[in-house]
C-alpha positions as CSV (number, residue, x, y, z in Angstrom):
1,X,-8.5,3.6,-2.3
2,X,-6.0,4.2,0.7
3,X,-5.0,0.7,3.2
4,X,-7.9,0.8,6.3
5,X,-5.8,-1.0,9.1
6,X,-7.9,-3.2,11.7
7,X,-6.9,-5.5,14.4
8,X,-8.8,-6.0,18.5
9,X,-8.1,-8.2,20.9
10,X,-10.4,-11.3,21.8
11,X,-13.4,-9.0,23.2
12,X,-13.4,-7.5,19.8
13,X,-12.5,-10.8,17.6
14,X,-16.0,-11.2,15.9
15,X,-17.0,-8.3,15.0
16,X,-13.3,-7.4,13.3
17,X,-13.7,-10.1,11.2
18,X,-17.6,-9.2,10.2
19,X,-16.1,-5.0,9.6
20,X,-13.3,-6.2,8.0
21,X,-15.3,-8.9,5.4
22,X,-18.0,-6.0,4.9
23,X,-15.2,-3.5,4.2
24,X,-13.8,-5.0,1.1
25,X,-17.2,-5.8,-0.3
26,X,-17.6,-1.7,-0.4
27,X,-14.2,-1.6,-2.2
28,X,-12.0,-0.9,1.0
29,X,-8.1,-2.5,1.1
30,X,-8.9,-3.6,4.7
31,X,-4.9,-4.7,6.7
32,X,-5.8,-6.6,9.5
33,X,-3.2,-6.5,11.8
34,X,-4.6,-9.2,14.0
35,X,-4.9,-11.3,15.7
36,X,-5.9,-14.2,13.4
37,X,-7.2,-16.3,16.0
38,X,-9.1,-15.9,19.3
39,X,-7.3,-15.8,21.9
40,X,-9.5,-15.0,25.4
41,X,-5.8,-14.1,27.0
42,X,-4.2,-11.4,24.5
43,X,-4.5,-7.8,25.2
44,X,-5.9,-4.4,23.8
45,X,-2.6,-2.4,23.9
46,X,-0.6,-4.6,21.6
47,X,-3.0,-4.4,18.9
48,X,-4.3,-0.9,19.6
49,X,-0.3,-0.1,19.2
50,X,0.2,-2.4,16.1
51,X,-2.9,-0.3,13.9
52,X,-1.6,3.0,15.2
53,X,1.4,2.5,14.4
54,X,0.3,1.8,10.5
55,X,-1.7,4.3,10.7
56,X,1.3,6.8,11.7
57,X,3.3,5.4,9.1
58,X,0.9,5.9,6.2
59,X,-1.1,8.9,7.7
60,X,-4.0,6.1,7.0
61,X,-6.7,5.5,8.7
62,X,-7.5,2.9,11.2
63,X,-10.4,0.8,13.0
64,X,-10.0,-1.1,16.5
65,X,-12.0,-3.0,18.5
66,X,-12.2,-4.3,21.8
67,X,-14.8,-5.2,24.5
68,X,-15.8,-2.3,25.2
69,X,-13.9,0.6,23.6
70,X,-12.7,2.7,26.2
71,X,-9.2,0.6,26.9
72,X,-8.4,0.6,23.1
73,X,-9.1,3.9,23.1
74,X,-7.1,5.1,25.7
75,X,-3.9,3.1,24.4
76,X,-4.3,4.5,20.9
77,X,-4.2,8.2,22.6
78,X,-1.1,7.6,24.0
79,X,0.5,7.8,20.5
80,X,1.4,10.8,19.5
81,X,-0.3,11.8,15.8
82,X,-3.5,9.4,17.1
83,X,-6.1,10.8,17.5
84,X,-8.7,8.2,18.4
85,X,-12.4,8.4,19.4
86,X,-14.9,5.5,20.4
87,X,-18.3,6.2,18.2
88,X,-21.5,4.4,19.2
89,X,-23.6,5.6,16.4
90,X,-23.8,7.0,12.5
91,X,-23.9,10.5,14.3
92,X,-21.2,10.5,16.8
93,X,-19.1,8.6,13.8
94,X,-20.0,11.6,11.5
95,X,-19.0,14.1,14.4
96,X,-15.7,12.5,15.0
97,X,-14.4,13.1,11.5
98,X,-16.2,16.6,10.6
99,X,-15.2,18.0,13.8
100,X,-12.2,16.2,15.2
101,X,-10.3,14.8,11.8
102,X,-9.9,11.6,14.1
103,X,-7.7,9.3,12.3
104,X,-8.6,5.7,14.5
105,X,-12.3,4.6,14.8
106,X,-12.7,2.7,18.0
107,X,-15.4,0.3,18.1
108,X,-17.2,-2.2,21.2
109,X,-17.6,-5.6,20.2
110,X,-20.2,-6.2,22.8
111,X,-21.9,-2.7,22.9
112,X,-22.1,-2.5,19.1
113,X,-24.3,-4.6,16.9
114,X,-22.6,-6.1,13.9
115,X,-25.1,-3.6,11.8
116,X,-24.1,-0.8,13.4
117,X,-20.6,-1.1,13.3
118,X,-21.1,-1.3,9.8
119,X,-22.5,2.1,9.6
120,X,-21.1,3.7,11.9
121,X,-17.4,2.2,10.0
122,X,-18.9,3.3,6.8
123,X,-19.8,6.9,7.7
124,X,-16.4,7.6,9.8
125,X,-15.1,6.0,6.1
126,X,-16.7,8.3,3.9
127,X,-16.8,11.3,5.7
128,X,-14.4,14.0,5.4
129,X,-12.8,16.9,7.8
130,X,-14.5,20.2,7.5
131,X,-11.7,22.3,7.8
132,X,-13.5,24.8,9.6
133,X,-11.1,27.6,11.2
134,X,-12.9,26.6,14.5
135,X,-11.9,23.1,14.2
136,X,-8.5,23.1,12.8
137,X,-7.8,26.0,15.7
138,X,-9.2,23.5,18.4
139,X,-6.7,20.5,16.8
140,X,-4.3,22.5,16.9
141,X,-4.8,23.5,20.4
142,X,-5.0,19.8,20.9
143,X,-1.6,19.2,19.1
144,X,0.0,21.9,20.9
145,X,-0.8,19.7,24.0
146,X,0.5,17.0,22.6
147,X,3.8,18.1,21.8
148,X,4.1,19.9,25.7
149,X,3.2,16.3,27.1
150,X,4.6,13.8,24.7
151,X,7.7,15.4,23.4
């Protein structure tokens, strides 16, 4: 089974170490990337930055977690190859992979109950890319932007 990479910052501390114990009991080989203690000063970016960049060297996959998903989320996008999206449910976890081949799961570790992160982890996990002409024409749309904007 492919590396999953996790890491967060302080707001996301807890609940990266509850996803990443309940990852390898269903088999995953779960990198965490930090940080290995809390820390109520460190910051979003650096580990937001430290999965992607695993991710992008792999073409893995990757979870991160922070307070409340949106800053981690818009520091992964800033990567080019990332393409990260906050899910807040089994459904919108689901979505994000059959629709959007998203390649970063970004999580709340405030918004999210521990349960839920575990299936909404599991589901973006398990669930594969349609490949739908609709879909891989909008990604590549999305790429095309990418490379006008990022180089």
């Amino acid at each position: 089974m492919d590396e999953i990479y996790i890491g967060s910052d302080h707001g996301g501390f807890e609940l990266k170490d509850r996803l990443r114990g309940f990852l390898k009991g269903k088999g995953y080989n779960v990198v965490d990337v930090g940080p290995y203690e809390y820390d109520k000063d460190d910051d979003y970016p650096d580990y937001a930055e430290k999965v992607c960049k695993k991710v992008l060297e792999t073409k893995g996959r990757g979870i991160i977690i922070c307070k409340h998903a949106h800053g981690i989320t818009i520091a992964a996008n800033k990567m080019r190859g990332i393409y990260a999206s906050p899910c807040w449910n089994e459904t919108s976890a689901r979505m994000a992979r059959v629709d959007n081949d998203t390649n970063v799961l970004c999580l709340s570790g405030v918004l999210t109950k521990p349960e839920e992160a575990e299936k909404i982890a599991d589901v973006w996990l398990s669930t594969p890319f349609s490949a739908e002409e609709r879909h891989v024409r909008r990604i590549g749309k999305v790429r095309d932007i990418e490379r006008r904007n990022f180089g």
